[in-house]
C-alpha positions as CSV (number, residue, x, y, z in Angstrom):
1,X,116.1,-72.9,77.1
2,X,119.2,-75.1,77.0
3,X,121.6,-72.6,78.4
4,X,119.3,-72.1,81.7
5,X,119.7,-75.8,82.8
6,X,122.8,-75.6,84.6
7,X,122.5,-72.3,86.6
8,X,121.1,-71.8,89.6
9,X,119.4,-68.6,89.0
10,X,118.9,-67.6,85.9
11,X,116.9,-63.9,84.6
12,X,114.9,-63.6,81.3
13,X,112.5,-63.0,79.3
14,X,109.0,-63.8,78.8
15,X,107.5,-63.1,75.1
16,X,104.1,-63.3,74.8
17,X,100.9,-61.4,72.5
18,X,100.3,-59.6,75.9
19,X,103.5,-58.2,76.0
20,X,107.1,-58.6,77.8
21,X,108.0,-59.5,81.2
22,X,111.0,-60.7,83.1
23,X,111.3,-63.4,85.0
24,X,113.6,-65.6,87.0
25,X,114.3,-69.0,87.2
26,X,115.9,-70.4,90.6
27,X,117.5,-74.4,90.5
28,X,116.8,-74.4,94.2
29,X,113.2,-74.2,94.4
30,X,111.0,-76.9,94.7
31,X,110.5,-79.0,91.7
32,X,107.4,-78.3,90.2
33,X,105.1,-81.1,88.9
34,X,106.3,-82.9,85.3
35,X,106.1,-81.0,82.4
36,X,106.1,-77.6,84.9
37,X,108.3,-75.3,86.0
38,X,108.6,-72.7,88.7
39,X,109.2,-69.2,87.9
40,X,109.5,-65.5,89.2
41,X,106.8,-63.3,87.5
42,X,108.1,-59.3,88.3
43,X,104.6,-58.1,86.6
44,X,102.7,-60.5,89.0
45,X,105.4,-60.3,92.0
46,X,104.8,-63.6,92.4
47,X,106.4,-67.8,91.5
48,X,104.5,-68.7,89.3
49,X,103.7,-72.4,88.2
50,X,104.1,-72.8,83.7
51,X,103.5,-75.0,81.5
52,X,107.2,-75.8,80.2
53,X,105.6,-76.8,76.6
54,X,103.9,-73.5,76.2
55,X,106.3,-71.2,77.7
56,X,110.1,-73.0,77.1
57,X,110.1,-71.1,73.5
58,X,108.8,-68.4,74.3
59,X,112.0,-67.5,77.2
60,X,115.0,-65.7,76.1
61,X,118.2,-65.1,77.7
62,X,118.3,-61.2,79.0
63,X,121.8,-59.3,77.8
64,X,124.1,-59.1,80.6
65,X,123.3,-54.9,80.7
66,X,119.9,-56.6,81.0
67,X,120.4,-58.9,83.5
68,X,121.8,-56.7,85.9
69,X,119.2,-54.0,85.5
70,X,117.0,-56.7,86.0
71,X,118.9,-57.6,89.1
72,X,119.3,-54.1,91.0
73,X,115.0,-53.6,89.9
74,X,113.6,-56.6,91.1
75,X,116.5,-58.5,93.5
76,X,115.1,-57.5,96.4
77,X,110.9,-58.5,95.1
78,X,112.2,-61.6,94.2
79,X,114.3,-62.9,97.1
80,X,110.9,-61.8,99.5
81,X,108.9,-63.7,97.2
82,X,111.6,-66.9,97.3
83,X,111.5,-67.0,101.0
84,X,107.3,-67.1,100.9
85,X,107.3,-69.9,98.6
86,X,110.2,-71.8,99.7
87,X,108.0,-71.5,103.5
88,X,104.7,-72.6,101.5
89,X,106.3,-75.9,99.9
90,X,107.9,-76.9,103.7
91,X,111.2,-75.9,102.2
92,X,112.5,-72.8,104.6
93,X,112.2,-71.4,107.9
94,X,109.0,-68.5,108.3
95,X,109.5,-65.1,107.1
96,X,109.9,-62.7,109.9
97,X,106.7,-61.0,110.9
98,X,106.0,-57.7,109.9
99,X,106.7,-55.3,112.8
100,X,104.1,-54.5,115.7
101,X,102.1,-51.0,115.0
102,X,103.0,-48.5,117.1
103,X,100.3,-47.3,118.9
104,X,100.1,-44.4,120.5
105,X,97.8,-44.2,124.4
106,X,94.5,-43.3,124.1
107,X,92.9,-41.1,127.0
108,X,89.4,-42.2,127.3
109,X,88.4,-38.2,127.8
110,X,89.9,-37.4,123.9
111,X,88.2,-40.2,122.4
112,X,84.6,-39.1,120.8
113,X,83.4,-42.9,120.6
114,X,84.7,-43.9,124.3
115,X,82.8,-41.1,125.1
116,X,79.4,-42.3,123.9
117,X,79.4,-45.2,126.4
């Protein structure tokens, strides 16, 4: 866990009885409260708040073939996920809203349920 202290992001490796899972640490979120840290859960999608007691031995350094596969897989799910959080904690500007549906215009005569009024 020592070698992740100085980096600002930083992707591993998760080793638990349920199984594997990759994760990132980022310096420049939010601290978390003592004795937790904040990290990037790809299985969940989601930052995720540990217990740095329970999970600090169980996190391993990913290979760097590793770490970039990790990179090109889950960059883009992580940085949308980082700009949610940071927006939750007061830390960033809003995440753009999700484009207006295109809707096409309905003519009152081709709609069955207009036509029931």
């Amino acid at each position: 866990m020592d070698s992740i202290e100085n980096i600002e992001t930083w992707y591993g490796e998760l080793r638990t009885q349920k199984g594997n899972t990759i994760i990132i640490r980022d310096d420049q979120l939010p601290a978390a409260r003592t004795g937790r840290m904040y990290l990037y859960n790809v299985e969940r999608g989601a930052v995720i708040e540990y217990d740095e007691t329970i999970v600090g031995p169980k996190i391993f350094e990913l290979s760097k073939a590793e770490q970039e596969a990790a990179e090109a897989d889950y960059g883009q799910s992580w940085q949308a996920a980082r700009v949610l959080f940071m927006h939750a904690h007061g830390k960033g500007p809003a995440p753009e809203p999700p484009p207006e549906p295109v809707v096409e215009n309905i003519n009152p005569d081709d709609d069955a349920i207009l036509e029931a009024e």
